[in-house]
C-alpha positions in Angstrom: 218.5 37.1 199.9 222.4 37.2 201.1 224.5 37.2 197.9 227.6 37.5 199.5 229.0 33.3 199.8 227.4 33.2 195.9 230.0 31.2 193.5 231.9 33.8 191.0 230.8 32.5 187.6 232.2 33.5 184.1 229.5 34.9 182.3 231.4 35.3 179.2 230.8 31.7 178.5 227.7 31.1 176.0 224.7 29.5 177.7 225.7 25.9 176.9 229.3 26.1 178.1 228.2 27.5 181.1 225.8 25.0 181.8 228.6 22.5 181.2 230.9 23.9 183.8 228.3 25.2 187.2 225.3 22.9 186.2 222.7 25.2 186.1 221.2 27.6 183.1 222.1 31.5 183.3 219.1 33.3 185.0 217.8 37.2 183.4 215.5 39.0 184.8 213.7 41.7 183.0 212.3 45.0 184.8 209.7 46.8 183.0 208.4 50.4 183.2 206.2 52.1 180.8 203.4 51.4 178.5 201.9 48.4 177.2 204.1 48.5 173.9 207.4 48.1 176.9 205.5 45.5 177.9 204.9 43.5 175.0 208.7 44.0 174.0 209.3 42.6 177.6 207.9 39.1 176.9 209.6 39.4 173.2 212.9 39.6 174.6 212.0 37.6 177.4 211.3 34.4 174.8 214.6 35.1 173.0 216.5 34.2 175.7 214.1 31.1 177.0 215.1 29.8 173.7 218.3 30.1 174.2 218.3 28.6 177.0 218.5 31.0 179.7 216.4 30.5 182.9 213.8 33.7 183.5 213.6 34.6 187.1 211.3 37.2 188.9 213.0 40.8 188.9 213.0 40.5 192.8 215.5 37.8 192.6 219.4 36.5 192.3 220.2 37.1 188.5 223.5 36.4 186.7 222.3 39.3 184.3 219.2 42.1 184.7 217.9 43.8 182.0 215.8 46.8 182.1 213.2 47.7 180.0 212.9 51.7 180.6 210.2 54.6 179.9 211.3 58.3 179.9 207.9 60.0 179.7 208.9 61.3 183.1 211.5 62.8 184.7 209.6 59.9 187.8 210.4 57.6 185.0 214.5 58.2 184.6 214.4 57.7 188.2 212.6 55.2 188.7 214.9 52.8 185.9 218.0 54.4 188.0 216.8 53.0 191.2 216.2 49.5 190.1 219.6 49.4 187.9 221.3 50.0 191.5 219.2 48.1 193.3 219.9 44.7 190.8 223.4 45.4 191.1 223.3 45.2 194.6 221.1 41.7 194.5 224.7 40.3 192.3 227.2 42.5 192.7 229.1 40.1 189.5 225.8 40.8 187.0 225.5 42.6 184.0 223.4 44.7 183.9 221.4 46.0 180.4 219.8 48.5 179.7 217.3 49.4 176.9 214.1 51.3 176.0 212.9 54.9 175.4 215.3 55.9 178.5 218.3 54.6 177.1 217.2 55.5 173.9 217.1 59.5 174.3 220.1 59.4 177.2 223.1 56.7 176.0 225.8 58.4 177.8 224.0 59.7 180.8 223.4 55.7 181.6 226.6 54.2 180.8 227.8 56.6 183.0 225.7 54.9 185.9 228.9 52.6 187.4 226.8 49.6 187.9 225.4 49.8 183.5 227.3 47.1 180.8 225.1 47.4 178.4 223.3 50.3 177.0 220.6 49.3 173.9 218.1 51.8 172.6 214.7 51.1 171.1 215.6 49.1 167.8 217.7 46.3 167.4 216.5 44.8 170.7 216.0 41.1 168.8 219.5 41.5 169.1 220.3 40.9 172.3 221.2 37.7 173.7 223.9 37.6 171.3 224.9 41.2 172.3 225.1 39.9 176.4 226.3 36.2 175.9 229.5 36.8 175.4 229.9 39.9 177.6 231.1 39.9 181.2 230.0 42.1 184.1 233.6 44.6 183.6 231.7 45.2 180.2 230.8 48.8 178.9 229.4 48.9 175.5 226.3 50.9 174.2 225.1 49.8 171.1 222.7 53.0 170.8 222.2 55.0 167.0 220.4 57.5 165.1 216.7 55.9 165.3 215.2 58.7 163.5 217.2 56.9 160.7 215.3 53.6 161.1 212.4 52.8 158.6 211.6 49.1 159.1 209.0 47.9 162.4 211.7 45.6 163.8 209.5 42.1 164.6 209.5 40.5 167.8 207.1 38.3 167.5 205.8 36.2 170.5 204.7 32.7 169.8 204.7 30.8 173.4 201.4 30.7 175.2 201.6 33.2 178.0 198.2 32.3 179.8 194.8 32.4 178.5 193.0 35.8 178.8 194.3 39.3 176.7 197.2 39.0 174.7 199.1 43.0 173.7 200.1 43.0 169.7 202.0 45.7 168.8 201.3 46.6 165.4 203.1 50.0 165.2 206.1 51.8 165.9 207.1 55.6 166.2 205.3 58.8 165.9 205.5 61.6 163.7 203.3 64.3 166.3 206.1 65.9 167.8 203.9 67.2 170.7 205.9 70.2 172.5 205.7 68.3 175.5 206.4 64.4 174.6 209.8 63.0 174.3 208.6 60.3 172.4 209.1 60.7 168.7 212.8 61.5 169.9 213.2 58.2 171.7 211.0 55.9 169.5 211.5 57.8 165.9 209.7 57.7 162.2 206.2 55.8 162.1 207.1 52.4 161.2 204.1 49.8 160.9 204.1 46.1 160.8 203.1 43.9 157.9 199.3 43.6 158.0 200.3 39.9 156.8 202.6 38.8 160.2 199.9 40.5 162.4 197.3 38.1 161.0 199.6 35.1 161.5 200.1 36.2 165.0 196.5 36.6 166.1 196.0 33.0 164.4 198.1 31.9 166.9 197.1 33.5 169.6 193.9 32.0 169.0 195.1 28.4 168.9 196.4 29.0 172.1 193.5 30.2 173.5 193.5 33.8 173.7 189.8 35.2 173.6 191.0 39.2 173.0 193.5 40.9 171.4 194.6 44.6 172.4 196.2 46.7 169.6 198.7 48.6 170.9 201.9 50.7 169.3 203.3 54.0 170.2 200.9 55.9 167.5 198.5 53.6 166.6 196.1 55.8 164.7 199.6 56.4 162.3 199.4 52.4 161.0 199.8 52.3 157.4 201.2 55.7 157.0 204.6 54.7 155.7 203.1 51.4 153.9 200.4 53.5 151.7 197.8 51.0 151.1 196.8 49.9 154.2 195.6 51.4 157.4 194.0 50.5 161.0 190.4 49.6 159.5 191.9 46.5 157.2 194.1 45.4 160.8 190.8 45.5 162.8 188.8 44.0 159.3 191.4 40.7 159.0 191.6 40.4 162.9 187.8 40.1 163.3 187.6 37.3 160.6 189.9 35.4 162.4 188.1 32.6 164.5 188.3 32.3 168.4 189.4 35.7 168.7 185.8 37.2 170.3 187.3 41.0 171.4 189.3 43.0 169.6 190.4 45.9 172.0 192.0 49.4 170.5 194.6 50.9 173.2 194.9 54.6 173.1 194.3 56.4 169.9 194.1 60.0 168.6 190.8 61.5 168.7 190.7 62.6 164.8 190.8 58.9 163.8 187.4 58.8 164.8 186.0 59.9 161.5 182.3 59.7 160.6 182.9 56.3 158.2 185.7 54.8 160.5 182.7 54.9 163.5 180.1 53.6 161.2 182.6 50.4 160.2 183.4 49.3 163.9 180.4 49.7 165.0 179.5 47.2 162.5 181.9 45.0 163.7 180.3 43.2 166.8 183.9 42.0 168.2 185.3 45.4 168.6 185.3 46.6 172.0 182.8 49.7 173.2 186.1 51.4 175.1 188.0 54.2 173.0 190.9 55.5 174.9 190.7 59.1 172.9 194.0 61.3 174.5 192.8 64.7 175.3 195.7 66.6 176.9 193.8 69.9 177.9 190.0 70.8 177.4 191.1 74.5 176.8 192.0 75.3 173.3 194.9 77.9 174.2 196.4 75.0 175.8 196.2 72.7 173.0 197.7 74.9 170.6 200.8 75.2 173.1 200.7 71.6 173.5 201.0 71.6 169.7 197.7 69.0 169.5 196.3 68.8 165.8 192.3 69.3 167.1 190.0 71.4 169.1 188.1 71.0 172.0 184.9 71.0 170.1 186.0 68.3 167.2 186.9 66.3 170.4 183.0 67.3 171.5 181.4 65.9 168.3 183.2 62.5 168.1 182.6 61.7 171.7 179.0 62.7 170.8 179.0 60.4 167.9 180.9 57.5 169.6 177.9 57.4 172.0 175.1 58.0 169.2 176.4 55.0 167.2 178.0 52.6 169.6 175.7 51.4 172.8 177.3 51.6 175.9 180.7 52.9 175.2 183.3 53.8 177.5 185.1 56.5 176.8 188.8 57.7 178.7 191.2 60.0 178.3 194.7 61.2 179.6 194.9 65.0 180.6 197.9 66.8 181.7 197.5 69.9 184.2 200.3 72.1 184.4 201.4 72.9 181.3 203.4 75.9 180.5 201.1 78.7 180.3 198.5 77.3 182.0 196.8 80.0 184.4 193.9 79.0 186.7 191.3 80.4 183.7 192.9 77.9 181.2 192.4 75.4 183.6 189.0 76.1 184.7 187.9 75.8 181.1 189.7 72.6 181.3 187.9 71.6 184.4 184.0 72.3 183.6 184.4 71.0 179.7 185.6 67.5 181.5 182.5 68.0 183.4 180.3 68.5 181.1 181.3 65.6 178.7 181.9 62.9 181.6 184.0 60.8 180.4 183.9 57.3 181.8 187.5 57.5 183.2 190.3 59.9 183.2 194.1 59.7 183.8 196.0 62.8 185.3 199.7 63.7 184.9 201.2 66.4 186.3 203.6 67.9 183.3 207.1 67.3 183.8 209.4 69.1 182.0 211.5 66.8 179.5 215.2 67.8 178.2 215.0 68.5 174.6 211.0 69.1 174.0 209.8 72.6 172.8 207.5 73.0 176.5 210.6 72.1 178.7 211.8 75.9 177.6 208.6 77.7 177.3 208.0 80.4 179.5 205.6 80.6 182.8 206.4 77.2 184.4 203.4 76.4 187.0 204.5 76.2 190.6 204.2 72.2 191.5 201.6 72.9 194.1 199.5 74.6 191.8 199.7 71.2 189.4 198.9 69.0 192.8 196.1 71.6 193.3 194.8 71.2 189.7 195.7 67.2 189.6 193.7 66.5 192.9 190.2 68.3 191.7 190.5 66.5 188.3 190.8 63.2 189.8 187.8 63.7 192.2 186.2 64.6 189.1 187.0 61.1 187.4 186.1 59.5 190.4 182.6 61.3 190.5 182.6 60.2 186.1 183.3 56.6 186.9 180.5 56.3 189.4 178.0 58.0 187.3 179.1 55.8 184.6 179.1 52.2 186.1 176.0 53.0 188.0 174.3 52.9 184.9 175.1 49.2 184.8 174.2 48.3 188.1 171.6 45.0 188.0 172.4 44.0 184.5 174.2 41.3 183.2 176.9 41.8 181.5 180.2 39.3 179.6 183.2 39.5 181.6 186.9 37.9 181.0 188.4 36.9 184.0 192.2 37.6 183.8 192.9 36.5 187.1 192.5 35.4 191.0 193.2 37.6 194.0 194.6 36.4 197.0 191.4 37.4 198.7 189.5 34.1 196.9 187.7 37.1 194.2 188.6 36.8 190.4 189.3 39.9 188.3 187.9 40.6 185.2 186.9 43.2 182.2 183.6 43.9 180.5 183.7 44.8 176.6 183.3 48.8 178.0 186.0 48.3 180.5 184.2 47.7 183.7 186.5 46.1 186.1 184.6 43.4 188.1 185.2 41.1 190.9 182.9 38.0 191.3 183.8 35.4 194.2 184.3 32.1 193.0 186.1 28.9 193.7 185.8 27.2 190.6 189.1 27.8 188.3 187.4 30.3 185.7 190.4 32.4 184.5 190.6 33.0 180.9 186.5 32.2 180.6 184.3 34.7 179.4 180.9 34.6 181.1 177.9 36.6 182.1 177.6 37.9 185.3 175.2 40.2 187.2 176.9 43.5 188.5 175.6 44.5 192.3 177.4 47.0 193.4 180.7 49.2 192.8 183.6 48.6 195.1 186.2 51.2 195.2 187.6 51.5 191.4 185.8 47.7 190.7 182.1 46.5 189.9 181.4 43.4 192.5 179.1 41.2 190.8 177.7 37.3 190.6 178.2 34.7 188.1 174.5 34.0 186.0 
């Protein structure tokens, strides 16, 4: 769209007086990179300013401001927020432009730096910020970053709007205390702050009302919940949610493999809401590599609880994230890597190349692998998932299974989920979005199951 004949509008005025004088509510649009806790922060903020009567608008479009919602895990990451920040600016060159997240969090200068940047927020305070951009004007620079490894209070953004009728994100957790000589995280999110076991039952109550059949738990260290609060931890979150009625899944996003204890598997396998997909991260399969990495377990503690997952949980899926790469790394470490993913087939694997990140122990640690080598190394580990998946949805191949369906496709085909995370496309014209039902899987399609409604 041409922006250039747009009308010059004072965006200093609040959202009533503005409406008063052009006849038409301020537009935002929020741009979202990162993980699903960005994500869930995205339609936090996002209802703020509905209720204060802004208009949303897709990030594509015209916008009188643009806020973006950053991820630094990689250096692809920075650049990625830095091309969108210029291209908004160019959509309305009279905008103001926000900025917040881990990025902005870890880098406050570096972005208000960036001409076309206002506003520069960090990742606390962000319930904050229509009052910080209402009265603001696109000649604004103001960053309204601090210390957050000073912060000790989970800063609620509670979402209350209906937004559809299939998985809703919670965030229950904030921070991490790891410190991972790779991960930039604990720098950009700070301390382990949990929320009150109390306002995440009240939320999943009305989730439920609205309609929501599953809720995914999600933070940026989940397995951490409780830590600071000392007499409570993830089993009484997952206990209270699965009493609550109309919730029917209860999803766990990624977690650390040593949460898995013998007492916390006996307990959700118990529970028959709790999703059979564990997301446990791995990192490397080479113990050298761990150690570097600075990762609390060992390949063969990671061994036994997959073992035991699968010996007390039917058909569970379990994935992973690995890094290849990493300082150190030499074709040995990685082979080790290689055949223990092999031999304990995991359902699904996601594969980073390590990127180096300013301020981490690893960004300084000698013997930095030659990129090639990492697209070498990335390449043969994601055949191998590809090889894992197949061997692992085959099994389901002919039986019926529950599916939610999250959405349509353009090509007539909804999308939907198993309990073991089994994307599956079934062909249907009635409206069945947000409806869990059984269907028959027939064949595998690429990274989906095709199947038939029973």
């Amino acid at each position: 769209m041409e922006n250039k004949n747009r009308e010059k509008v004072d965006l200093s005025l609040d959202a009533e007086a503005f409406y008063k004088k052009y006849g038409r509510k301020k537009t935002i649009s929020i741009f979202t990179l990162g993980c699903k806790v960005n994500q869930y922060e995205t339609e936090a903020m996002m209802e703020l300013f509905k209720k204060s009567s802004y208009e949303i608008v897709d990030c594509e479009e015209y916008a009188d401001i643009y806020v973006i919602n950053t991820c630094t895990v990689t250096n692809m990451s920075d650049r990625k927020s830095r091309q969108f920040i210029r291209r908004a600016k160019k959509k309305n060159p009279l905008s103001i432009i926000v900025v917040v997240g881990c990025y902005s969090q870890v880098a406050p200068e570096e972005i208000l730096d960036i001409e076309e940047v206002n506003i520069v927020m960090g990742t606390n305070d962000r319930n904050k910020i229509v009052e910080i951009v209402k009265n603001v004007d696109s000649n604004t620079k103001l960053s309204t970053v601090d210390d957050i490894m000073k912060v000790r209070e989970f800063e609620e953004m509670q979402i209350k709007e209906v937004r559809g009728k299939t998985r809703a994100f919670l965030k229950i957790q904030e921070g991490c205390d790891r410190f991972c000589s790779y991960c930039i995280i604990p720098y950009a999110r700070g301390p382990v702050r949990s929320r009150l076991l109390e306002n995440i039952v009240n939320e999943v109550k009305k989730l439920s009302n609205n309609g929501f059949k599953e809720i995914v738990l999600t933070g940026i260290h989940v397995a951490s919940y409780g830590k600071d609060l000392g007499n409570v931890n993830l089993l009484d979150v997952l206990r209270e949610i699965h009493k609550i009625e109309g919730i029917q899944r209860i999803r766990l996003s990624s977690v650390e493999p040593l949460l898995m204890t013998d007492s916390f598997i006996k307990e959700i396998a118990s529970m028959d809401k709790i999703c059979p997909h564990f997301h446990l991260s791995l990192q490397s399969g080479c113990d050298e590599t761990l150690k570097r990495m600075n990762r609390k377990y060992t390949t063969k503690q990671y061994r036994d609880i997959v073992e035991k997952i699968r010996k007390n949980i039917k058909d569970a899926s379990i994935t992973t994230d690995v890094i290849v790469g990493f300082p150190g790394e030499t074709d040995k470490e990685f082979e080790v890597t290689y055949n223990f993913l092999k031999e304990i087939q995991l359902s699904q694997m996601h594969i980073f190349k390590y990127s180096p990140r300013k301020g981490t122990p690893a960004a300084s640690m000698k013997n930095q692998v030659d990129p090639k080598v990492k697209q070498i190394r990335s390449e043969k580990l994601i055949n191998l998932s590809k090889e894992n998946y197949i061997k692992f949805t085959s099994k389901f191949i002919g039986e019926i299974v529950p599916v939610l369906f999250e959405q349509k496709l353009e090509n007539g085909y909804y999308e939907g989920l198993t309990p073991n995370y089994i994307r599956v496309l079934v062909k249907e014209e009635e409206d069945i979005e947000g409806k869990i039902l059984n269907v028959k899987l027939n064949k595998i399609k690429e990274e989906f199951v095709e199947g038939i409604l029973i």
